[in-house]
DSSP file (Angstrom, degrees, kcal/mol; ACC not computed):
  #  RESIDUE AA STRUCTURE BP1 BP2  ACC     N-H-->O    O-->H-N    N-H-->O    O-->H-N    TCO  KAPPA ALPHA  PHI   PSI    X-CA   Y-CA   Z-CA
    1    1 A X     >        0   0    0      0, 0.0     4,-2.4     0, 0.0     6,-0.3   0.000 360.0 360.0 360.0 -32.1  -42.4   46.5  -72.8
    2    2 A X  T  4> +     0   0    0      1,-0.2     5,-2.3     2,-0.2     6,-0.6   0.967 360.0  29.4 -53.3 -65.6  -42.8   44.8  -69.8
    3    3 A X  T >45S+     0   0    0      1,-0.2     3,-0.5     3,-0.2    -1,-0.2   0.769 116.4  55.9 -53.5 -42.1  -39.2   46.0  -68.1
    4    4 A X  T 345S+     0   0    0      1,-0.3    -1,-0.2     2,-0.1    -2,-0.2   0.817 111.0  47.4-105.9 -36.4  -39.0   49.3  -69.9
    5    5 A X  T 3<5S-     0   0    0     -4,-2.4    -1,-0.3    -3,-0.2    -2,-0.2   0.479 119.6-112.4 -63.9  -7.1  -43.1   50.1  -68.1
    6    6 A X  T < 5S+     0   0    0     -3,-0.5    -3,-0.2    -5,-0.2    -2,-0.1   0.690  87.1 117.7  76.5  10.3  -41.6   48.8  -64.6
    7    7 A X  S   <S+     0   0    0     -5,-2.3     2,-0.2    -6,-0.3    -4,-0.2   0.981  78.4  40.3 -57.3 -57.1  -43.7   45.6  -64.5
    8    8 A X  S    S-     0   0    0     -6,-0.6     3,-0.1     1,-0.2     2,-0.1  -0.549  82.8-151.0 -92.3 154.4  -41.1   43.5  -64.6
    9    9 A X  S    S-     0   0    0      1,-0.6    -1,-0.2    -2,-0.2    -3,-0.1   0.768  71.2 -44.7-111.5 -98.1  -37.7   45.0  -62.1
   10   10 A X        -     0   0    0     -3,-0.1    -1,-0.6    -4,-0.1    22,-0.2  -0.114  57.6-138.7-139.8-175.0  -35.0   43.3  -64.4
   11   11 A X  E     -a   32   0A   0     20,-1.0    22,-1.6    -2,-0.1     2,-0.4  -0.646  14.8-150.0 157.2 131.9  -34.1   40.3  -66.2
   12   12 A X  E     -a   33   0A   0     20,-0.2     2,-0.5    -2,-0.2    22,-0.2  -0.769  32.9-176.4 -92.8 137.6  -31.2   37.8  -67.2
   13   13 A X  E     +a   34   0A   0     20,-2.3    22,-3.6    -2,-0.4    24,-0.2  -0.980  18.7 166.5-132.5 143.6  -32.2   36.4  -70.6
   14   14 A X        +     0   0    0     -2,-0.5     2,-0.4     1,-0.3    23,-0.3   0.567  64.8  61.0-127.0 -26.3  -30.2   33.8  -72.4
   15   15 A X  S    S-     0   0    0     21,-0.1    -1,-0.3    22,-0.1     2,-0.1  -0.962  70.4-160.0-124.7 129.7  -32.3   32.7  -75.0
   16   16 A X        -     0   0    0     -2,-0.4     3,-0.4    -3,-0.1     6,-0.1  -0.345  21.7-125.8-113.2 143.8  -33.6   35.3  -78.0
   17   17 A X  S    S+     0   0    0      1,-0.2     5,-0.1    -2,-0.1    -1,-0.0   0.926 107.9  18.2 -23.8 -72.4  -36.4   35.2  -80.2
   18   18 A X  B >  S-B   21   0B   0      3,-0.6     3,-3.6     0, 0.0    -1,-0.2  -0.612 105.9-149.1-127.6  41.5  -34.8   35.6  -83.2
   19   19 A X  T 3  S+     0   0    0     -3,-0.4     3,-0.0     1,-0.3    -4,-0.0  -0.571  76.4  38.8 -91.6 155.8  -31.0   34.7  -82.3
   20   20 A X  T 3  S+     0   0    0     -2,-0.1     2,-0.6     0, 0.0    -1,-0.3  -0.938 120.4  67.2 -92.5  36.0  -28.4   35.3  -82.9
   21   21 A X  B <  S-B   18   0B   0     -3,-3.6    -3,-0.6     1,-0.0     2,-0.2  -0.802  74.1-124.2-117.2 170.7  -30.0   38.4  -83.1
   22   22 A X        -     0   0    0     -2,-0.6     3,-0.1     1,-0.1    -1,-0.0  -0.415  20.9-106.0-106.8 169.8  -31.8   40.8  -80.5
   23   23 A X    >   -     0   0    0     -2,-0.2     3,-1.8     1,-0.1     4,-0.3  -0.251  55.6 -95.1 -59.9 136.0  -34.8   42.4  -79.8
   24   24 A X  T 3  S+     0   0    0      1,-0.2    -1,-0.1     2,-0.1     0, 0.0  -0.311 111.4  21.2 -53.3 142.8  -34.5   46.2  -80.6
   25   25 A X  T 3  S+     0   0    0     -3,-0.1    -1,-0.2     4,-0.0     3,-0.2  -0.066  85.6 118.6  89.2  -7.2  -33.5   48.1  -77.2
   26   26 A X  S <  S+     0   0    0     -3,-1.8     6,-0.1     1,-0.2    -2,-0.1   0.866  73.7  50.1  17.7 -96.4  -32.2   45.0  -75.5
   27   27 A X  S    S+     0   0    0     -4,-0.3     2,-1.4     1,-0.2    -1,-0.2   0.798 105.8  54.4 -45.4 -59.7  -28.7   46.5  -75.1
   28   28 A X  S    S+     0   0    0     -3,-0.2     2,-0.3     2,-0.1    -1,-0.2  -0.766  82.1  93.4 -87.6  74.5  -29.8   50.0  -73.6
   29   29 A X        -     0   0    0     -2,-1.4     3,-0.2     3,-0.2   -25,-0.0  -0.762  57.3-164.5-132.2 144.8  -31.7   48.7  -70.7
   30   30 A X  S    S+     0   0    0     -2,-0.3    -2,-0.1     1,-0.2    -3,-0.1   0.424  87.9  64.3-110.3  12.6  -29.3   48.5  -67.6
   31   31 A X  S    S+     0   0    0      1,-0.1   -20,-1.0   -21,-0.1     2,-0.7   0.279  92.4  90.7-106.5  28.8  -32.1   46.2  -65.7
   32   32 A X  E     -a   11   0A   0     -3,-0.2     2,-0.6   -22,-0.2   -20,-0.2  -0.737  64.8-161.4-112.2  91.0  -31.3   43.9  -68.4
   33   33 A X  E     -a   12   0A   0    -22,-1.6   -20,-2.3    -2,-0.7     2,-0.7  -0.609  10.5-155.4 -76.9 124.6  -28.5   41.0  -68.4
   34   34 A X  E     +a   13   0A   0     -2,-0.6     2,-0.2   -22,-0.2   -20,-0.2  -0.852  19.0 170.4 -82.6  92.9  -27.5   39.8  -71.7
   35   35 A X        -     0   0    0    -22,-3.6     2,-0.5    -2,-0.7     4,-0.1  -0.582  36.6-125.9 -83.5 167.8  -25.9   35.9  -71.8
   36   36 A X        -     0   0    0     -2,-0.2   -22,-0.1     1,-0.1   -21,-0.1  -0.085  61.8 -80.1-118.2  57.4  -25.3   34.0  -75.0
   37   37 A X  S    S+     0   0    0     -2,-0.5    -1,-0.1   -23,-0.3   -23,-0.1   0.901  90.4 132.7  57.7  93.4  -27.2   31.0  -74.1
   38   38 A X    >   +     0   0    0    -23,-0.0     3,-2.8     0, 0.0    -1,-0.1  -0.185  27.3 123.6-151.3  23.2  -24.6   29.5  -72.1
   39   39 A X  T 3  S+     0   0    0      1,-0.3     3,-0.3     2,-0.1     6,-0.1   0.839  74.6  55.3 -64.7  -5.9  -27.4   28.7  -69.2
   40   40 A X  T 3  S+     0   0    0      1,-0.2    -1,-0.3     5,-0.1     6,-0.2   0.303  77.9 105.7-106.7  -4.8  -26.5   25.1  -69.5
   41   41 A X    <   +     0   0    0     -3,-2.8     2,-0.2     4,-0.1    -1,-0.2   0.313  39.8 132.5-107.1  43.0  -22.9   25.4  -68.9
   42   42 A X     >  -     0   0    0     -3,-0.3     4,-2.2     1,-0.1     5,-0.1  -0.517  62.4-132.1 -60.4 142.0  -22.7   24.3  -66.0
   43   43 A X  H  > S+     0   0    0      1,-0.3     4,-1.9    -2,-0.2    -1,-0.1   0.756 116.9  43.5 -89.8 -26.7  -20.2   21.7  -65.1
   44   44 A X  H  > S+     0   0    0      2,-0.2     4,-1.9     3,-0.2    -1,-0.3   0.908 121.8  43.6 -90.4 -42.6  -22.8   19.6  -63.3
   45   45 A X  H  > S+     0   0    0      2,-0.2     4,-0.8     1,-0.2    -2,-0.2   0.925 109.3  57.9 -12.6 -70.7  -25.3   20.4  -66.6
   46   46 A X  H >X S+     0   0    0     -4,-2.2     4,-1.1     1,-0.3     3,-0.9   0.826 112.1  34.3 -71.6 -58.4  -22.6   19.8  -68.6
   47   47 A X  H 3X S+     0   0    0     -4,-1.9     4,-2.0     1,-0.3    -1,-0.3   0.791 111.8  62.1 -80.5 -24.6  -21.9   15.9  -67.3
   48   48 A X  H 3X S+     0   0    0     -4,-1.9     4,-1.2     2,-0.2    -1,-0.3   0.829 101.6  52.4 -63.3 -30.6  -25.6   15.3  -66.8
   49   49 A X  H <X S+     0   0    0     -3,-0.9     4,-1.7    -4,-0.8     5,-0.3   0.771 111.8  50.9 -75.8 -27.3  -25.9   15.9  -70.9
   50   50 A X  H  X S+     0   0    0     -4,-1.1     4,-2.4    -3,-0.2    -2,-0.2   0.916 105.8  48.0 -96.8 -21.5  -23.2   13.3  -71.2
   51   51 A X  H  X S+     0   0    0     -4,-2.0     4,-0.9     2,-0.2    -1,-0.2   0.671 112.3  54.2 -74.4 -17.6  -24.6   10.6  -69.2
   52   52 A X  H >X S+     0   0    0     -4,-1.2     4,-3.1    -5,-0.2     3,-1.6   0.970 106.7  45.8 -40.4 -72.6  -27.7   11.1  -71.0
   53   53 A X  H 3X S+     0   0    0     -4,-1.7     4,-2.6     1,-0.3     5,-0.2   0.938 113.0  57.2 -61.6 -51.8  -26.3   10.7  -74.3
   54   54 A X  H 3< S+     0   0    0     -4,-2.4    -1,-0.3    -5,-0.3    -2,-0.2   0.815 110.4  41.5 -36.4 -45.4  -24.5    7.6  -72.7
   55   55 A X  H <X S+     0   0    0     -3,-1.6     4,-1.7    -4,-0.9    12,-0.3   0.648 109.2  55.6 -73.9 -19.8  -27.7    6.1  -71.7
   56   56 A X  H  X S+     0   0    0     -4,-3.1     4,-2.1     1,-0.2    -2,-0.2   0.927 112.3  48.4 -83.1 -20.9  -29.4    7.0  -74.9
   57   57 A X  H  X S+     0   0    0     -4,-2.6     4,-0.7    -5,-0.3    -1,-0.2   0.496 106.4  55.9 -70.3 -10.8  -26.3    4.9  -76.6
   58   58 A X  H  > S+     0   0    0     -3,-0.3     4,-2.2    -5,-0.2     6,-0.3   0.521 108.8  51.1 -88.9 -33.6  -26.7    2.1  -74.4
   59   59 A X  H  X>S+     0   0    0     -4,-1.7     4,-1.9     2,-0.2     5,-0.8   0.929 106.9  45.7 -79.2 -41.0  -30.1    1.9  -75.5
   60   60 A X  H ><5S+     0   0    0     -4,-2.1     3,-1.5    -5,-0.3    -2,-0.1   0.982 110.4  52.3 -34.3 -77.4  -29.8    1.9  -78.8
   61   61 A X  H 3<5S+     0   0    0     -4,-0.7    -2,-0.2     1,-0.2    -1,-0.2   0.725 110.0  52.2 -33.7 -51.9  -27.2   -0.5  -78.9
   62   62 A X  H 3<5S-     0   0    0     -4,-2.2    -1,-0.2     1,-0.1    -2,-0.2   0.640 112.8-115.0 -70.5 -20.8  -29.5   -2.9  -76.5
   63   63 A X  T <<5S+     0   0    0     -4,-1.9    -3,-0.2    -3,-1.5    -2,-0.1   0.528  74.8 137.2  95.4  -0.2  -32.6   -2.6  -79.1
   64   64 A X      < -     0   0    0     -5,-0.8     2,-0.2    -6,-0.3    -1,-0.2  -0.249  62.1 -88.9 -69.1 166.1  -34.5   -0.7  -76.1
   65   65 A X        -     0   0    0      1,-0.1    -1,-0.1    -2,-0.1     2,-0.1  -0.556  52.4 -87.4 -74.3 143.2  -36.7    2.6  -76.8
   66   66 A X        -     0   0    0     -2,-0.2    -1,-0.1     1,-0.1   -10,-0.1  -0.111  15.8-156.1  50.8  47.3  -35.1    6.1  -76.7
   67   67 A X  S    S+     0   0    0    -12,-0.3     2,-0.5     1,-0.1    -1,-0.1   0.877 102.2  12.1 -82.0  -2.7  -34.8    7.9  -73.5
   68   68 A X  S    S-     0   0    0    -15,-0.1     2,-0.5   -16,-0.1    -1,-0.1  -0.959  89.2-177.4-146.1 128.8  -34.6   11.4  -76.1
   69   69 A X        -     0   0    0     -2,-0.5     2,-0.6     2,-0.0    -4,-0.0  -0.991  14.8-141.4-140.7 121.3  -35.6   10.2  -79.5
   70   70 A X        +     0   0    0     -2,-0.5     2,-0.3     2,-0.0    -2,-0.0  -0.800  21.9 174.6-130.3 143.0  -35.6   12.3  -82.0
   71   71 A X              0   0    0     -2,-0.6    -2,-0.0     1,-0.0     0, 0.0  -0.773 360.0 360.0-134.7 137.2  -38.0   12.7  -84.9
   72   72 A X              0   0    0     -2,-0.3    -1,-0.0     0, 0.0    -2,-0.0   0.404 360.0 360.0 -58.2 360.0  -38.8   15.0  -88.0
């Protein structure tokens, strides 16, 4: 409502309510970029997610806490 009233100029969205599907009328607004949740895929993202995961496997291993623990 926001964009379609002129509040808002535009918007890039990557991540949806309800995905994968979208909000009705999405697609027909042309101040609207659609991505499919790829903001992360950057290459410098991308290795920062794997040296995380590294350190959270180094911790484990060592009997230290967690640095992302995750729980039900």
């Amino acid at each position: 409502d926001a964009i379609k009233s002129g509040k808002i100029a535009g918007a890039g969205l990557d991540v949806y309510e309800n995905e994968p599907q979208l909000a009705a009328g999405l697609t027909g607004l042309e101040q609207v970029v659609l991505l499919p949740h790829m903001g992360s895929g950057t290459i410098e993202t991308r290795e920062a997610m794997g040296f995380c995961a590294l350190r959270n496997v180094k911790a484990f291993v060592t009997g230290e806490p967690l640095i992302n623990p995750v729980t039900d």
